[in-house]
C-alpha positions in Angstrom: 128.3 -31.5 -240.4 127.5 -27.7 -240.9 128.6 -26.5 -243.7 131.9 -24.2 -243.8 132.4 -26.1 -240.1 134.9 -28.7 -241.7 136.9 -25.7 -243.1 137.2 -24.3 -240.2 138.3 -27.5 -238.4 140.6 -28.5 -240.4 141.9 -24.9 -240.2 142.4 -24.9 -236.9 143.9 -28.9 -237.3 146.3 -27.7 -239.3 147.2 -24.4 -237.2 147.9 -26.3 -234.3 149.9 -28.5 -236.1 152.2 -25.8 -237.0 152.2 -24.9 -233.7 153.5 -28.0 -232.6 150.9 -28.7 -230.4 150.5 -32.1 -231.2 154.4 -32.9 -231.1 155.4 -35.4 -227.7 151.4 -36.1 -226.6 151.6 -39.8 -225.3 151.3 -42.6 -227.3 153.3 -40.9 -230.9 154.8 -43.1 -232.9 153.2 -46.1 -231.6 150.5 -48.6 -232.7 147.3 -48.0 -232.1 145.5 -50.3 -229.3 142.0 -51.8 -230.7 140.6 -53.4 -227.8 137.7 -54.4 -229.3 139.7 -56.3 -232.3 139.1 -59.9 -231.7 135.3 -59.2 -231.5 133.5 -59.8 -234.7 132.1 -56.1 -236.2 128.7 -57.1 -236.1 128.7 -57.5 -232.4 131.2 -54.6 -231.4 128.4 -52.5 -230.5 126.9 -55.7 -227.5 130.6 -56.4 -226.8 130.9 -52.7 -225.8 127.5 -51.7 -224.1 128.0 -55.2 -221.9 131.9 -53.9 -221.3 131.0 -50.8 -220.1 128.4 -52.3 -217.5 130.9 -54.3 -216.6 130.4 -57.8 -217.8 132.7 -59.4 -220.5 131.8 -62.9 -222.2 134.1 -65.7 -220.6 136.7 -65.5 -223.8 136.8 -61.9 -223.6 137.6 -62.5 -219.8 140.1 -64.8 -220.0 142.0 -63.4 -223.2 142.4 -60.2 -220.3 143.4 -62.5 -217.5 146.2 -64.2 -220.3 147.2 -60.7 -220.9 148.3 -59.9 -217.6 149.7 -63.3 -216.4 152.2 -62.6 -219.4 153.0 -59.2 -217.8 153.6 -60.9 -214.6 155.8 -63.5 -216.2 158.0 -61.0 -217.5 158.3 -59.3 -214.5 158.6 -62.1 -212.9 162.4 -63.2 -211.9 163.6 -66.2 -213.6 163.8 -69.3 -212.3 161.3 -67.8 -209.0 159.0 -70.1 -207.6 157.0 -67.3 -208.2 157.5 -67.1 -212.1 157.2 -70.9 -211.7 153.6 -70.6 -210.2 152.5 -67.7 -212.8 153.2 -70.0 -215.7 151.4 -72.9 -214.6 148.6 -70.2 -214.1 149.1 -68.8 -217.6 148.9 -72.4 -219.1 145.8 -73.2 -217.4 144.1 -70.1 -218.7 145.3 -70.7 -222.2 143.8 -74.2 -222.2 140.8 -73.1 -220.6 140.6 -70.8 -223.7 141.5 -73.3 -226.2 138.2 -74.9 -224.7 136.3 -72.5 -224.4 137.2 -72.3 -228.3 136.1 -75.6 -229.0 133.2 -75.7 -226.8 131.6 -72.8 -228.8 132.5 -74.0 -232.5 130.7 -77.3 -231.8 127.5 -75.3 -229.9 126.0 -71.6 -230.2 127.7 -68.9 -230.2 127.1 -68.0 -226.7 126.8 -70.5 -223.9 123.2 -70.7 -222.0 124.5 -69.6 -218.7 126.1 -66.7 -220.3 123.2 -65.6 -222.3 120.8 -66.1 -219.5 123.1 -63.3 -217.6 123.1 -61.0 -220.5 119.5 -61.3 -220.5 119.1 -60.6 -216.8 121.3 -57.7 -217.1 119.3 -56.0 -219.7 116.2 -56.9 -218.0 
């Protein structure tokens, strides 16, 4: 940064501060959201560029789809057939990602299919 530029930054950080302008914005007092947690920091930077074109690898994917099958199953009334049906669906993606796990501890690190769409993407 310019010199004298962080002064007058953190000036201005503070003023509004004392202002109160950063009291109620959405989101105070709680956790932060890292979406990008589970990914390894060495390939953050992939994970994001092929996330913002709109492609995910499949344990990404699915880790998304779990997350939202839980949020249906708490919405969900109990003892529905509908709550019924979500947690068959939300145990099949679970041990679809438990094998996706094991698939990919016992080969590469990405599957061929996968890396043959990454690759024809960035062609």
């Amino acid at each position: 940064m310019i010199p004298g530029f962080e002064k007058i930054v953190e000036e201005r950080i503070k003023k509004a501060q004392q202002e109160g302008e950063f009291d109620n914005l959405e989101g105070t007092h709680k956790p932060l959201k890292f979406e990008d947690q589970n990914v390894p920091e060495e390939f953050r930077l992939a994970h994001k560029i092929l996330k913002n074109s709109g492609f995910l690898p499949p344990e990404v994917e699915l880790r998304k789809n779990i997350r939202q099958t839980e949020d249906l199953l708490q919405a969900a009334e109990i003892d529905s057939p509908e709550r019924i049906k979500i947690r068959k669906k939300l145990s099949y993606l679970v041990t679809k990602l438990n094998t996706l796990r094991g698939e990919r501890c016992c080969s590469s690190l990405f599957s061929e299919e996968y890396r043959e769409t990454i690759i024809q993407k960035l062609s």
